[in-house]
C-alpha positions as CSV (number, residue, x, y, z in Angstrom):
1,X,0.0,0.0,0.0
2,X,1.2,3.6,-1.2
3,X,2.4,5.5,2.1
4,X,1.0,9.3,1.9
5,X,3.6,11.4,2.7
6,X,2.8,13.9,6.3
7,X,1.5,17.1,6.2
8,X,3.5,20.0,7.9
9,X,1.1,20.0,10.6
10,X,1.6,16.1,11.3
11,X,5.5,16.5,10.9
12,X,5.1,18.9,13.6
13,X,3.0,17.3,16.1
14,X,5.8,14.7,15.3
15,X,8.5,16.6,16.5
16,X,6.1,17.9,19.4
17,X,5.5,14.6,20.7
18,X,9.3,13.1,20.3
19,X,10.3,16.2,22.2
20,X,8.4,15.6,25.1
21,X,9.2,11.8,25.3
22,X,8.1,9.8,28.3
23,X,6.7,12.8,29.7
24,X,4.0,13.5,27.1
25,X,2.4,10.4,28.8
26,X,3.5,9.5,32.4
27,X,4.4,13.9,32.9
28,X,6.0,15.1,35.7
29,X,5.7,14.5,39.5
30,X,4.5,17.6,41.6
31,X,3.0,18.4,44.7
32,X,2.9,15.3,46.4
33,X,0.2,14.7,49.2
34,X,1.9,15.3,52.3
35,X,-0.4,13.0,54.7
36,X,0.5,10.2,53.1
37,X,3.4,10.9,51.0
38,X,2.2,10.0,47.8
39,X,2.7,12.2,44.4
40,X,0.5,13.4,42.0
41,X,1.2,13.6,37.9
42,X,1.2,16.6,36.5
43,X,-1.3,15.7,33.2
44,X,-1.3,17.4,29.9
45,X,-4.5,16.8,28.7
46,X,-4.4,12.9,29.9
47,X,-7.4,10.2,30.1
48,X,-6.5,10.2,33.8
49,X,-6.4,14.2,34.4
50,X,-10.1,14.6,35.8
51,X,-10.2,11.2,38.1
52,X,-6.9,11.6,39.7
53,X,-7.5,15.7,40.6
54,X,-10.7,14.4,41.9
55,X,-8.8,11.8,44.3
56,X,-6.7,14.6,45.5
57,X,-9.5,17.1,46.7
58,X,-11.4,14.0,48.0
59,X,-8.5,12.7,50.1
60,X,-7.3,16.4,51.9
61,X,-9.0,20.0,50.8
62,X,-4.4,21.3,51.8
63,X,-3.1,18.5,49.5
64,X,-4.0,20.4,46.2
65,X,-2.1,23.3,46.6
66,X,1.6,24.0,47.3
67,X,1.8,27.9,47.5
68,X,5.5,28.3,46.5
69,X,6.0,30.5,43.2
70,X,4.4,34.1,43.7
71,X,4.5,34.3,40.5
72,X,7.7,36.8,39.9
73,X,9.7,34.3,39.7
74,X,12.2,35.3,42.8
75,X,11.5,32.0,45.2
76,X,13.9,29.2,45.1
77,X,13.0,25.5,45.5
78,X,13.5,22.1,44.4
79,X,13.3,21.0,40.3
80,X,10.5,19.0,38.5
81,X,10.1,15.2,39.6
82,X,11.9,15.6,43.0
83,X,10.0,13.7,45.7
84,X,9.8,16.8,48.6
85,X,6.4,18.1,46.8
86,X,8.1,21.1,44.9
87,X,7.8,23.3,41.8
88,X,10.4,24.6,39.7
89,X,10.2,28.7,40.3
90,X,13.4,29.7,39.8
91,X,13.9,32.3,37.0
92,X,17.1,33.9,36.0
93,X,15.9,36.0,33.0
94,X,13.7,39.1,32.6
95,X,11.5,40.3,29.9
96,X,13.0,41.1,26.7
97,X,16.4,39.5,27.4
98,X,16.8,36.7,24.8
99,X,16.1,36.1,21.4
100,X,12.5,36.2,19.7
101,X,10.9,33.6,18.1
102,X,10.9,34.3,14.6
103,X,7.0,35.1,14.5
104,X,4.3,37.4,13.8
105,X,0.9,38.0,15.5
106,X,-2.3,39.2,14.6
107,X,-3.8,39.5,18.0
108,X,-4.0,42.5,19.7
109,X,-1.3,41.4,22.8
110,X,0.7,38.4,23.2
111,X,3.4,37.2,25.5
112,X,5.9,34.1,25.7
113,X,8.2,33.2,28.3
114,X,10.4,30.2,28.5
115,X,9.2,29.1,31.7
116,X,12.7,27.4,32.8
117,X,14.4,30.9,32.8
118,X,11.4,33.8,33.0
119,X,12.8,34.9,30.1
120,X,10.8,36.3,27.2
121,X,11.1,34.7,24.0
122,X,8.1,37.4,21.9
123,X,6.2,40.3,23.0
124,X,3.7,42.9,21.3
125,X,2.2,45.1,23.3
126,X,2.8,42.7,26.7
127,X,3.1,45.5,28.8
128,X,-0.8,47.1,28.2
129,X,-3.5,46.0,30.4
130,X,-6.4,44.4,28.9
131,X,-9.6,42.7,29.3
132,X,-9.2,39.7,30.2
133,X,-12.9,37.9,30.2
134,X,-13.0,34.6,31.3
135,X,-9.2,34.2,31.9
136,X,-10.6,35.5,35.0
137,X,-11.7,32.5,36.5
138,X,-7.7,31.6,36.9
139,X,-8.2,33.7,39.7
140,X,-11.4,32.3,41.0
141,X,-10.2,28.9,40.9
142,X,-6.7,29.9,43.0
143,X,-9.0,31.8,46.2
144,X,-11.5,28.9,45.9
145,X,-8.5,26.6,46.9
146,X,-6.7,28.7,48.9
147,X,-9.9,28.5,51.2
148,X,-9.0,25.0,51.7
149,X,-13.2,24.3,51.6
150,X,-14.8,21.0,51.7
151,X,-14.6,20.1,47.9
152,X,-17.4,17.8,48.9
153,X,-20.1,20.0,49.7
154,X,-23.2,20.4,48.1
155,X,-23.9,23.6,46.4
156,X,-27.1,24.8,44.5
157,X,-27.3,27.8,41.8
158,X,-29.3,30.8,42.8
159,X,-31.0,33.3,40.4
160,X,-28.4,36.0,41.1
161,X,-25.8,33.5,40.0
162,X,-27.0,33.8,36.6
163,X,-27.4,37.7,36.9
164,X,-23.7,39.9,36.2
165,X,-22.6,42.7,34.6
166,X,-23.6,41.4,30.9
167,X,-25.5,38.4,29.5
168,X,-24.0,35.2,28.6
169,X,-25.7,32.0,27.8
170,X,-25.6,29.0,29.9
171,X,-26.9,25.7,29.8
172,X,-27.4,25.9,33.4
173,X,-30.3,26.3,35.5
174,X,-31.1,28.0,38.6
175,X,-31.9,25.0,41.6
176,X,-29.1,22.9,39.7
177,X,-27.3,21.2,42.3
178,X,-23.7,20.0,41.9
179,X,-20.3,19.6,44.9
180,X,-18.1,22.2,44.5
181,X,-15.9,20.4,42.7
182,X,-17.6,19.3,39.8
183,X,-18.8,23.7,39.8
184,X,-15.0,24.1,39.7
185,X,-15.0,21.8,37.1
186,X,-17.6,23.5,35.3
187,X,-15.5,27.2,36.0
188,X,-12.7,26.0,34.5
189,X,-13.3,23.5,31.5
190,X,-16.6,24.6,30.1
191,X,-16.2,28.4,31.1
192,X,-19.9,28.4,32.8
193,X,-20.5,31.8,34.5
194,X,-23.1,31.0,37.1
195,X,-20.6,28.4,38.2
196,X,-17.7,30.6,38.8
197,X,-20.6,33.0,41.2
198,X,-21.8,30.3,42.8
199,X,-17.9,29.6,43.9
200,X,-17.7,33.1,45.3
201,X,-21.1,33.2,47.0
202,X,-20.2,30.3,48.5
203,X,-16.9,31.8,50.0
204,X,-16.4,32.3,53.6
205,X,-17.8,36.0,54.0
206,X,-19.8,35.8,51.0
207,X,-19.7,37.3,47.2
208,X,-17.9,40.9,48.3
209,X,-15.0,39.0,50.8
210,X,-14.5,37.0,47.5
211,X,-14.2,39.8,45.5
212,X,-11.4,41.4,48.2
213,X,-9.5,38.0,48.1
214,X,-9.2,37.6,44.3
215,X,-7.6,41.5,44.5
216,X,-5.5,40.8,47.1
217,X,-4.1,37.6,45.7
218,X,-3.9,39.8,42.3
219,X,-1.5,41.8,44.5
220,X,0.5,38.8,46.0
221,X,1.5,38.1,42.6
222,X,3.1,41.1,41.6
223,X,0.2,41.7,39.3
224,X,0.4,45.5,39.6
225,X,-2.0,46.2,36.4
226,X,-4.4,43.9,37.7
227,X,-8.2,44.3,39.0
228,X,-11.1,42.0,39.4
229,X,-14.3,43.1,39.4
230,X,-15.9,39.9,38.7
231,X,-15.6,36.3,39.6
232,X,-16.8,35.0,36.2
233,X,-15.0,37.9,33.6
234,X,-18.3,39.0,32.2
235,X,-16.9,42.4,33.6
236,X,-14.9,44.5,31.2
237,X,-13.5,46.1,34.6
238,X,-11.1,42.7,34.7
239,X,-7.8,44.0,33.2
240,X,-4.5,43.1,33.0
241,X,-1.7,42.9,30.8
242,X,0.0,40.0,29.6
243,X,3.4,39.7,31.5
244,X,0.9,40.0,34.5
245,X,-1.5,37.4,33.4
246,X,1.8,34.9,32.6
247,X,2.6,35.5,36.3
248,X,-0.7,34.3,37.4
249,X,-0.2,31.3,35.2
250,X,3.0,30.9,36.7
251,X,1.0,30.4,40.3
252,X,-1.6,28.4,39.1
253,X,0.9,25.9,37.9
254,X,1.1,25.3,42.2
255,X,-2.3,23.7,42.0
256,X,-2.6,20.6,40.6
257,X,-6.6,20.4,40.4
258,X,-6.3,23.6,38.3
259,X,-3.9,21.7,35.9
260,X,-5.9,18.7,35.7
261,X,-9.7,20.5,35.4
262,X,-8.6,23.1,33.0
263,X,-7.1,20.7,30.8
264,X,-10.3,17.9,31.0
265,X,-10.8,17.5,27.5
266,X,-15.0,16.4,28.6
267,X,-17.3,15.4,31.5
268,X,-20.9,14.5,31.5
269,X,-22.3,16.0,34.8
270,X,-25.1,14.3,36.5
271,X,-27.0,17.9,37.6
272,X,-29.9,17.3,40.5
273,X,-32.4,19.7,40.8
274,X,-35.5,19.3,43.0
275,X,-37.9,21.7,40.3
276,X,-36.9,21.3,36.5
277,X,-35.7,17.1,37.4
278,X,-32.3,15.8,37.2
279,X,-30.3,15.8,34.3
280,X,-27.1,15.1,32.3
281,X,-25.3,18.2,31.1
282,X,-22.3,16.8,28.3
283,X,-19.8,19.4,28.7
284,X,-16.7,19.6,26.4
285,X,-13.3,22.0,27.1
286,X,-13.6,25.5,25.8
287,X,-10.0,25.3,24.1
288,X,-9.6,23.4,20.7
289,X,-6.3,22.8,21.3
290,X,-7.0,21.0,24.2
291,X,-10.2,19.0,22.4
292,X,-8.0,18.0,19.8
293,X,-4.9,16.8,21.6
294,X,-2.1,17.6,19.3
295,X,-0.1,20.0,21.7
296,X,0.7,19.2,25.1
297,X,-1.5,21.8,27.0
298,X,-0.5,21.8,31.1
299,X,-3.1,24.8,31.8
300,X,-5.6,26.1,29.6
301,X,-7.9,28.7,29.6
302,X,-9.9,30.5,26.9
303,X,-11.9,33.8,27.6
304,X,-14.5,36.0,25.6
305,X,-16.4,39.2,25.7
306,X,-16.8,41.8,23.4
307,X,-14.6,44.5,25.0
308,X,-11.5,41.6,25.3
309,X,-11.6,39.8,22.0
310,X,-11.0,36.4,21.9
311,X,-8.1,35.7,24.6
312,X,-6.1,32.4,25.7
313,X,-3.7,31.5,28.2
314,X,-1.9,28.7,28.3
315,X,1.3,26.6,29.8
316,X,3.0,23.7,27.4
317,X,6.4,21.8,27.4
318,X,8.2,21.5,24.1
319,X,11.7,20.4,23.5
320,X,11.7,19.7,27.1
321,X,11.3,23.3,27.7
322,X,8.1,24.7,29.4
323,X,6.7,27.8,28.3
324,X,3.8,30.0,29.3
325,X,1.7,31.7,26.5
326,X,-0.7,34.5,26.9
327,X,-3.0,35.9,23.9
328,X,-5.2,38.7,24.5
329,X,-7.8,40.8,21.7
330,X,-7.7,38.6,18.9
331,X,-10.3,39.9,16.7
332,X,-11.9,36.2,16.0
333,X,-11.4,32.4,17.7
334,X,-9.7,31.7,14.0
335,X,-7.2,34.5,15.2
336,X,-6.6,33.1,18.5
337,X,-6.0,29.8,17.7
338,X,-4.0,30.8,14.6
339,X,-1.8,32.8,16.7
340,X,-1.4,29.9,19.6
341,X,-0.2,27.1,16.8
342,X,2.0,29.6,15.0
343,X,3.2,29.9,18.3
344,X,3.6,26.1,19.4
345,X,5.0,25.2,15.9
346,X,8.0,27.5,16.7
347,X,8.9,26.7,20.3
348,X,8.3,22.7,18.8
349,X,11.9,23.8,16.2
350,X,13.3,26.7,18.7
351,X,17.1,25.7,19.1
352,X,17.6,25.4,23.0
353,X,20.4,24.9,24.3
């Protein structure tokens, strides 16, 4: 049989995939559960992602998060795969210090750092605060765990959990009834809005100490163009630029369940609710990178409203070499996800060293 020779696009992915080796599969080991010593995966995109982030919350609410980077890159710890639950958050570049990738974009701002050194390998416009839409929920997922709440509890959608600062569709209802961790779930892979209020209503304090945490984490981070008016990113008050956004990437990489959920490729919810009868919502991930399963996607999240454009953030590993990537104010999802491959495909032939 005549053998069809490979498009540019498979001989890519190709390269992608030898790159990564063993760890496009088995990943790397990070923030182990300290009761019992054990180590969690971290998944790109795996069949296993969503089961195994739902052991860890199930077995202890503290095992899921290892606050260590904050997120400028200045704290010193152990490397990847070392067994004394530890991330990799030493940086010894700045913006602008090393060569470009040889690129261009057509989205309105876009950064790239080689997450190994914090050094910038392309910029436009990285410096100007944005809208960020539903990137926001980054945020909303890090003070949801940083409460340390029982992942198991029960929590039902209000009417005011469907009412924000615009309207969005949703394929939710109000009296659904889900944990919170399948509504983090929801937050993070399908993008669902009511979910991400719910989270915040459901905060210790209620909606407005929610509100004062996401800010004040915003600030822990170094994220000085930063504010949050939102839980959800329906509000075009939610601004930041890019380098701050890939520092808030950089953080979330600390939480495992963040890693995992955001990069759940589908989940068919069970949804309980005592008025409208219970029902099975099939959700599928927002990203189409992470859908399709060609590029080895760590954290993913996409974001849309008018005011922002279409928006991504994103962490992969290729050629061994992790890299955060942050679009913002592409003028359509075509743009976006042009801009993201044309992206991938040169960090999959950069020369590293």
């Amino acid at each position: 049989m005549k053998q069809l020779p490979l498009t540019k696009q498979q001989l890519i992915a190709a390269m992608i995939s030898l790159s990564l080796g063993s760890a496009a599969q088995a990943a790397l080991t990070i923030n182990g559960s300290a009761d019992n010593g054990s180590s969690a995966r971290m998944s790109w995109g795996g069949a296993d992602s969503l089961s195994e982030a739902r052991n860890i919350m199930y077995k202890s609410n503290s095992s899921t998060i290892k606050k260590i980077d904050n997120g400028s890159g200045s704290t010193t710890s152990n490397s990847f795969g070392s067994s004394s639950n530890s991330y990799n958050t030493t940086y010894r570049g700045a913006f602008g210090s090393s060569d470009m990738i040889p690129i261009s974009t057509d989205s309105r701002s876009v950064a790239v750092i080689d997450a190994e050194t914090g050094e910038s390998i392309y910029e436009k416009d990285a410096d100007v605060a944005r809208p960020m839409a539903s990137i926001t929920k980054v945020m909303t997922a890090m003070v949801v765990l940083d409460a340390g709440l029982d992942m198991r509890e029960e929590i039902t959608l209000d009417p005011e959990d469907f009412v924000g600062p615009k309207r969005a569709s949703s394929n939710l209802k109000s009296g659904d009834r889900m944990n919170r961790a399948e509504i983090l779930l929801m937050a993070l892979m399908k993008s669902e809005n009511p979910a991400a209020k719910s989270l915040a209503r459901n905060y210790p304090g209620g909606y407005n100490a929610f509100m004062r945490a996401m800010n004040r984490k915003a600030q822990d981070l170094g994220m000085t163009t930063a504010f949050f008016g939102d839980p959800t990113g329906l509000d075009k008050r939610n601004v930041a630029s890019p380098k701050d956004l890939v520092k808030m990437v950089r953080a979330a990489g600390n939480y495992d369940v963040i890693r995992r959920f955001s990069t759940t490729k589908s989940y068919d919810f069970f949804v309980s609710n005592y008025s409208s009868g219970n029902r099975t919502y099939k959700a599928n991930n927002t990203s189409s990178l992470v859908r399709d399963g060609s590029y080895p996607i760590g954290i993913s999240k996409t974001g849309f409203i008018n005011e922002a454009g279409r928006c991504v953030v994103m962490e992969t590993r290729v050629n061994n070499r992790p890299a955060i990537i942050v679009i913002l104010g592409a003028n359509s999802s075509a743009t976006r996800w042009g801009d993201a491959k044309n992206i991938l495909n040169s960090l999959a032939t950069r020369r590293t060293v």
